[in-house]
VONU-881751 format. One line per 3 residues: number of its first residue (from 1); for each residue x, y, z of C-alpha. Coordinates in nm, 2 decimals. Layout:
N
NUM	X/Y/Z; ...
//
This chain:
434
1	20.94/13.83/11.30; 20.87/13.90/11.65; 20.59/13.76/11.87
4	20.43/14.09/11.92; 20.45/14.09/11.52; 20.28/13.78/11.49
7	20.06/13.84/11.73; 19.95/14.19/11.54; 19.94/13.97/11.19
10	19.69/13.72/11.36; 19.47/14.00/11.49; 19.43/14.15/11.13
13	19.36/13.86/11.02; 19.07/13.88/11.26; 18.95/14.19/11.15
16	18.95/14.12/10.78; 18.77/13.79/10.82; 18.51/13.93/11.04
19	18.43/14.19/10.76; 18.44/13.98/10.53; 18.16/13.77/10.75
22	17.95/14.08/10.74; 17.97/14.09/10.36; 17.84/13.72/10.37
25	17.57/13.79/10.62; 17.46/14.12/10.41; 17.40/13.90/10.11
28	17.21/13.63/10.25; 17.02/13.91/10.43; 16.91/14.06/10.04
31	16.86/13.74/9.88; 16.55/13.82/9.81; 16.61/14.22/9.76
34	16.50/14.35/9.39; 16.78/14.46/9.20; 17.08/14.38/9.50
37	17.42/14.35/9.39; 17.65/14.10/9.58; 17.90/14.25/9.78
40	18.23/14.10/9.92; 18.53/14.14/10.09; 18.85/14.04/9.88
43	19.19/14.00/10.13; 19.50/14.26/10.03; 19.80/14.18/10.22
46	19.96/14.46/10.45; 20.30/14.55/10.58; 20.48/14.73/10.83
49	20.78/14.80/10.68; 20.93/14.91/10.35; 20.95/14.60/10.19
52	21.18/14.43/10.49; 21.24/14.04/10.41; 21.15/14.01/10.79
55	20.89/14.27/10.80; 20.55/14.13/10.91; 20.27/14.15/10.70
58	19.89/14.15/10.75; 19.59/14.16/10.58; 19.33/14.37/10.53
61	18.96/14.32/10.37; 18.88/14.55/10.07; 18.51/14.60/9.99
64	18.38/14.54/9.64; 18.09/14.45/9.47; 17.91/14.24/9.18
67	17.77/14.57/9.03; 17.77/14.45/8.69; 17.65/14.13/8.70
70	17.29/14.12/8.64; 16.97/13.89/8.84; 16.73/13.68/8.66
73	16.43/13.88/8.57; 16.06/13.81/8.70; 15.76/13.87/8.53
76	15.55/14.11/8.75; 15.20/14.18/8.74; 15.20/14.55/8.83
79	15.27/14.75/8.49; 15.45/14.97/8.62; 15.75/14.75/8.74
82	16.06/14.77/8.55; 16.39/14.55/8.49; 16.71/14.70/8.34
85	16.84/14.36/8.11; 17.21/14.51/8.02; 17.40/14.73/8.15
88	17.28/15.05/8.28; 17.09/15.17/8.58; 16.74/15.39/8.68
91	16.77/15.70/8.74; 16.61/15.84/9.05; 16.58/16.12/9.32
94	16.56/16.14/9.70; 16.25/16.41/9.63; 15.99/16.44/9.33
97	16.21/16.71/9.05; 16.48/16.77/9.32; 16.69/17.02/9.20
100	17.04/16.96/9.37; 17.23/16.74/9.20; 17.37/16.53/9.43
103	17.02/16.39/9.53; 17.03/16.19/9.26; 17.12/15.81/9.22
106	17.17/15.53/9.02; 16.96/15.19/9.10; 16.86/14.86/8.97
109	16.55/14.84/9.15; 16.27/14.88/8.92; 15.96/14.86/9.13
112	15.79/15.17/9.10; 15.44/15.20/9.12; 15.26/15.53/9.18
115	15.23/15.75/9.50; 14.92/15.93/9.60; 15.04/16.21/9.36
118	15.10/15.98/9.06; 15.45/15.96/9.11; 15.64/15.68/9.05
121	15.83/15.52/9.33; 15.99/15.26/9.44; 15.96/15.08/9.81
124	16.33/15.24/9.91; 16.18/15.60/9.84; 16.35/15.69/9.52
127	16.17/15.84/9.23; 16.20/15.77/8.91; 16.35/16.00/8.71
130	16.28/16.05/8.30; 16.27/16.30/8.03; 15.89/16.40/7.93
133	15.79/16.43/7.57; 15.64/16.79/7.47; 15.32/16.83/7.35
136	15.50/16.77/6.98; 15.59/16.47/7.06; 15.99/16.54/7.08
139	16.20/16.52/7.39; 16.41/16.86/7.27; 16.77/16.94/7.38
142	16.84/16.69/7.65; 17.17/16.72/7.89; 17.29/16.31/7.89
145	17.61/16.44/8.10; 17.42/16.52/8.41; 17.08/16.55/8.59
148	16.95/16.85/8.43; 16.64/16.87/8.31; 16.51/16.54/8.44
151	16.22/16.53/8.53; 16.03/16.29/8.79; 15.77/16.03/8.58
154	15.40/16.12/8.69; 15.11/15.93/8.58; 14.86/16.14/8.76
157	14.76/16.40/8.49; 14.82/16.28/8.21; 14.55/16.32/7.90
160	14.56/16.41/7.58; 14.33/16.77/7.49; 14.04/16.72/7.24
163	14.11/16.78/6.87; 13.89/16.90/6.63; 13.79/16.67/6.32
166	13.85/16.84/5.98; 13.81/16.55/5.74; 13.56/16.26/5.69
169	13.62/15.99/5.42; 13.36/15.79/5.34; 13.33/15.42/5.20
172	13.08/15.20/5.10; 12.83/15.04/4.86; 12.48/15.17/4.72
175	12.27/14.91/4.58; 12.27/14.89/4.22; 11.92/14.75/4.15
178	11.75/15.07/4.40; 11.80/15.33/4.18; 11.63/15.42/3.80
181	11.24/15.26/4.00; 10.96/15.48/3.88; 10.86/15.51/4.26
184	11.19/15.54/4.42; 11.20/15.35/4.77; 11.32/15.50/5.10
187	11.63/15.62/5.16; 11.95/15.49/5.31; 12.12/15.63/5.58
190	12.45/15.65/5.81; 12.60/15.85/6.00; 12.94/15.97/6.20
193	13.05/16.13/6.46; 13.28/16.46/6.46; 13.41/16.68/6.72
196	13.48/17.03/6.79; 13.75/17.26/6.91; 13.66/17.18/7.27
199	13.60/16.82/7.24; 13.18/16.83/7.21; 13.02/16.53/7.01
202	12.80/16.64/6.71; 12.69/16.35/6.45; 12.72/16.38/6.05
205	12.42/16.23/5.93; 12.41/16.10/5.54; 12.09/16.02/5.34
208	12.15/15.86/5.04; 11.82/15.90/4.79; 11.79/15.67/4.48
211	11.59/15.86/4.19; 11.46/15.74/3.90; 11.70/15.79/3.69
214	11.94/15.46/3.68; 12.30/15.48/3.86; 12.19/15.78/3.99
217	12.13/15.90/4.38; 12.13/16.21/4.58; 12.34/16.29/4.90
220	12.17/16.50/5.17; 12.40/16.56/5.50; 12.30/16.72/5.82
223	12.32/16.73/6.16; 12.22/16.58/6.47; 12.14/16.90/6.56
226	11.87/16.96/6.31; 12.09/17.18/6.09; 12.05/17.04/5.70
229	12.41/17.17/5.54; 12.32/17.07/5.18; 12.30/16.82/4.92
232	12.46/16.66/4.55; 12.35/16.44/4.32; 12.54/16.17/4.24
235	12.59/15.97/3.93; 12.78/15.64/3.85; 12.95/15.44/3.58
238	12.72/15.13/3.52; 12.97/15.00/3.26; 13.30/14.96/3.15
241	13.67/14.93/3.33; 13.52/15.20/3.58; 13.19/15.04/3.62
244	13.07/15.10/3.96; 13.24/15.41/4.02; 13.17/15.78/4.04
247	13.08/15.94/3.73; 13.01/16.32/3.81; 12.85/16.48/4.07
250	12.63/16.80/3.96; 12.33/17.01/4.15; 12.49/17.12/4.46
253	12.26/17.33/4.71; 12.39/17.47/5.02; 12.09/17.46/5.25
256	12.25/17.59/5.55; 12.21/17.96/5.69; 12.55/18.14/5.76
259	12.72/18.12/5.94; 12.71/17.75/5.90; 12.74/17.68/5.48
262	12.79/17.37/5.20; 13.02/17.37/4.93; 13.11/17.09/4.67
265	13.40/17.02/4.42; 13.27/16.77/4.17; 13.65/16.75/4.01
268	13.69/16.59/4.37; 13.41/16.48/4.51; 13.44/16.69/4.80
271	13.21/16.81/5.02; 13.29/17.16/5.20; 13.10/17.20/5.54
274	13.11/17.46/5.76; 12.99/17.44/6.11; 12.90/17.70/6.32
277	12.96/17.63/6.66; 13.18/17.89/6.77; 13.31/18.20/6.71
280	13.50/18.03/6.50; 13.35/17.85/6.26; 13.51/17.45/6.21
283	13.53/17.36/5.84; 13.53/16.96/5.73; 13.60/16.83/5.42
286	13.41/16.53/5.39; 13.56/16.30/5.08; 13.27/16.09/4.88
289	13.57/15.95/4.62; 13.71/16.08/4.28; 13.47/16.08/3.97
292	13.64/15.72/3.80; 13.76/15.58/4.19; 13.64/15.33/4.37
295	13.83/15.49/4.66; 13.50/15.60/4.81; 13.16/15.52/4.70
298	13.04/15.25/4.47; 12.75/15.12/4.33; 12.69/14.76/4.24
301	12.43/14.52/4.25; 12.37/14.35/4.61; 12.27/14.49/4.96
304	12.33/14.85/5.10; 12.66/14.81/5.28; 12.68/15.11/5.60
307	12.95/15.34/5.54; 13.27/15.31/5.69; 13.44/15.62/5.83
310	13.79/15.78/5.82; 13.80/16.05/6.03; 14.05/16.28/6.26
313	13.98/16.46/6.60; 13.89/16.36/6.91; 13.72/16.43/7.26
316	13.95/16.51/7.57; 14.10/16.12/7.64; 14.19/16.03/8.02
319	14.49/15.77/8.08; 14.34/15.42/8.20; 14.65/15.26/8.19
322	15.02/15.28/8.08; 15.33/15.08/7.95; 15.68/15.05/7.88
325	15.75/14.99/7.52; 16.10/14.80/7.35; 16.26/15.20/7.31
328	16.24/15.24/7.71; 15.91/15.50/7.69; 15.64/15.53/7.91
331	15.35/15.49/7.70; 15.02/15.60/7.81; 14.65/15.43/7.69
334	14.39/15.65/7.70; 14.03/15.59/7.73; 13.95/15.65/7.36
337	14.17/15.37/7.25; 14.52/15.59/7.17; 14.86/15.58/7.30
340	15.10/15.83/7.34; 15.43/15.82/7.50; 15.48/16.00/7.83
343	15.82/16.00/7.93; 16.14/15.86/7.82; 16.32/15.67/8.06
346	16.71/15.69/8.01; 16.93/15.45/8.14; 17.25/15.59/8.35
349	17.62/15.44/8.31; 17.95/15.51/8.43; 18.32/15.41/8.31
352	18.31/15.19/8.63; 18.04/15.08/8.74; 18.19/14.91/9.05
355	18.36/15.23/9.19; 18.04/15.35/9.24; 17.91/15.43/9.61
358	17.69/15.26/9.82; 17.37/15.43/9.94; 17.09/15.34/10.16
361	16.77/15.18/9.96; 16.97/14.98/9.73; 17.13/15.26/9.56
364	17.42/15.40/9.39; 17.59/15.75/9.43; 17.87/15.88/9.18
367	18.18/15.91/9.31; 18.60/15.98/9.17; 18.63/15.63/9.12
370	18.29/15.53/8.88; 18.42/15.78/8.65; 18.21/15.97/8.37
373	17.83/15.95/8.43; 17.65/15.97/8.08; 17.25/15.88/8.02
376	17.10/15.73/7.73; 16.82/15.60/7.52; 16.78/15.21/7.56
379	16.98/15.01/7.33; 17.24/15.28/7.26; 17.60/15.38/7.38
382	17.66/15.05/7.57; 17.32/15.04/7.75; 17.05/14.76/7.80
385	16.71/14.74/7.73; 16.38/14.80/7.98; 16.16/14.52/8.03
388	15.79/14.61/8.15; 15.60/14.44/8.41; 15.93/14.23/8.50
391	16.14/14.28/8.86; 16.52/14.20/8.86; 16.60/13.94/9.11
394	16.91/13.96/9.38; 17.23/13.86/9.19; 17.35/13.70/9.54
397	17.38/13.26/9.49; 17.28/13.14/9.83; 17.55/12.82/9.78
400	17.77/13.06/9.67; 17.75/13.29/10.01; 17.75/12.98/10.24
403	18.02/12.80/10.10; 18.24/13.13/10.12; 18.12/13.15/10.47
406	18.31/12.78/10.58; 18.58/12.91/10.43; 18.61/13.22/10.58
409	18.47/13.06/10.93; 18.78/12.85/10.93; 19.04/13.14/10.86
412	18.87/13.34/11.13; 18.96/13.03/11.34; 19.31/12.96/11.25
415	19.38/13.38/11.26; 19.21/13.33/11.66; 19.48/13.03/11.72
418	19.73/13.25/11.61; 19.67/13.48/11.86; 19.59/13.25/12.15
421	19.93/13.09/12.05; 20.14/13.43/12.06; 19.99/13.49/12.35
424	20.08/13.20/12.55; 20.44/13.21/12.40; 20.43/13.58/12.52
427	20.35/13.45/12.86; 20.64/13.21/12.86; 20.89/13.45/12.78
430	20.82/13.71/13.12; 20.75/13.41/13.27; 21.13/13.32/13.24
433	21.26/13.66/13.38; 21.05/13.54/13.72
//
């Protein structure tokens, strides 16, 4: 090997270890970076020649990276905070619904919270990207091979329209000992709320009359808004295996002026009741119990117990808050007490994870050597699972980093003596032409 060999082998050596300081320095820097991957500088020697016994060799640092291996996870008080425990990475744009593809990255940094727009971000600018459920509740034909159809996660509009309420079933207990008086006492009353097409409020109101004759009572229901829809007299078994039950129901009268109208099964106890408040009418079926049931109505000795109600539809619900459940969706709480879930939020992979690119803001961009990108529910095909209100922590071990850094300190020095040595030897030599 020459000395102007040597001294070329030293100076790579230089080169390599000063990258590979820069790797160090990068991870100490993002200790403390959510979701950082460690990145480092691994040595491949280098040679001149093909193969030559006395061919010099060098070295040169090859960047890689510790995309695989996962941080601790932190608990996090903002809800909408996510941690990817598995494989797997977020999904996210440089814009909200970009449509070129190659805006979009991978990342493990989960902390998104929403913009002024209701988009969810996180502090590098990225936004999360999701699938969102249709008003069905299905996702529909998704594209997991690319970013098609993705769709950036907004909290800002979200609410669920107002339903209107078609059935009512009604439970609870008459007292026994009130009906079959010769002067009847006063009647017992509840009532319920039901809504329209458009989400208004009206109140079912229920008077229940005890007569004279035992085990016997009469139903009158109306409105709050003064409309009185009808009523049925009711009658009870007040012995035997069905002793408390309905017996038979008999002398419907619909006391309601059409448009609005009453109606009554008595082979179901079913009350028909037609409301007219629109141009459409709204027809509920309110459900008393089965003559020989004791799935609605009873009647047995002891106090008036106030009904309990069973009831669908709903006013117009605004989110107050949101979630991410164990199956990786967004799940929205509305002010009315229901959930519904918003988005689904896939998790990315590739066939290598570690040929991935590097972007700015602690991302990843697909490249030749990641391999196939696929996206996927959580907990399928390989992929972890999303944990809510938690933050993955920097994978980067300070010890780690800084006893790497001696070591590579003290290469950089040797590789600098090499060169100071070829150098003076270099010096002798034209020195001994003078």
């Amino acid at each position: 090997m020459s000395i102007s060999s040597a001294l070329q082998t030293g100076v790579s050596g230089l080169f390599a270890n000063s990258s590979a300081v820069g790797r160090i320095s990068e991870n100490i820097a993002n200790a403390n970076t959510d979701g950082y991957k460690r990145r480092f500088a691994e040595m491949v020697t280098t040679t001149t020649s093909g193969g030559s016994p006395d061919a010099a060799s060098g070295v040169r640092a090859v960047q890689s990276a510790d995309v695989t291996q996962g941080g601790t996870l932190t608990q996090s008080a903002v809800s909408t905070n996510m941690a990817v425990n598995g494989n797997g990475f977020f999904i996210v744009s440089m814009k909200p619904n970009d449509p070129v593809q190659s805006d979009y990255f991978l990342t493990r940094a989960g902390d998104f919270q929403p913009d002024a727009k209701g988009n969810l971000v996180n502090s590098a600018g990225y936004y999360l990207a999701g699938y969102q459920y249709q008003a069905n509740g299905t996702l529909g034909n998704v594209d997991r091979s690319s970013f098609s159809g993705m769709q950036t996660v907004n909290i800002a509009n979200a609410s669920i329209p107002p339903s209107a309420t078609s059935y009512v079933n009604v439970q609870g207990n008459l007292p026994a000992q009130e009906s079959g008086l010769a002067t009847p006492g006063a009647a017992f009353t509840s009532s319920t709320n039901f809504y329209s097409s458009l989400g208004a409020a009206g109140q079912l109101q229920f008077s229940w009359q005890p007569t004279s004759t035992p085990s016997q009572w009469t139903l009158t229901i109306s409105d709050n808004s003064g409309t009185t829809y009808g009523s049925v007299t009711m009658a009870f078994n007040d012995s035997g295996p069905n002793a408390g039950s309905p017996s038979a129901y008999s002398g419907a009268v619909n006391s309601a002026t059409a448009p609005a109208g009453f109606a009554f099964n008595t082979a179901t106890g079913t009350a028909t009741l037609t409301i007219a408040n629109g141009a459409t009418p709204q027809t509920i079926q309110v459900n008393l119990g089965a003559p020989n049931s004791v799935s609605g109505m009873t009647q047995f000795a002891g106090n008036f117990t106030p009904q309990t109600f069973q009831s669908d539809g709903s006013a117009v619900a605004n989110l107050s808050s949101v979630s991410v459940d164990s199956n990786g969706n967004l799940v929205g709480v509305f002010d009315n007490g229901a959930r519904k879930s918003l988005y689904q939020i896939p998790l990315g992979s590739v066939t290598n994870p570690n040929g991935l690119t590097l972007a700015n803001g602690n991302a990843y961009q697909l490249s030749n050597q990641s391999g196939a990108y696929t996206n996927s529910p959580t907990g399928t095909n390989g992929v972890g699972n999303i944990a809510g209100n938690s933050l993955e922590a920097s994978n980067v071990d300070i010890a780690q980093e800084l006893s790497d850094l001696i070591v590579v300190q003290r290469s950089y020095s040797t590789d600098a003596k090499i060169v100071t040595t070829m150098d003076q030897m270099l010096n002798t030599t034209v020195e001994m032409k003078q």
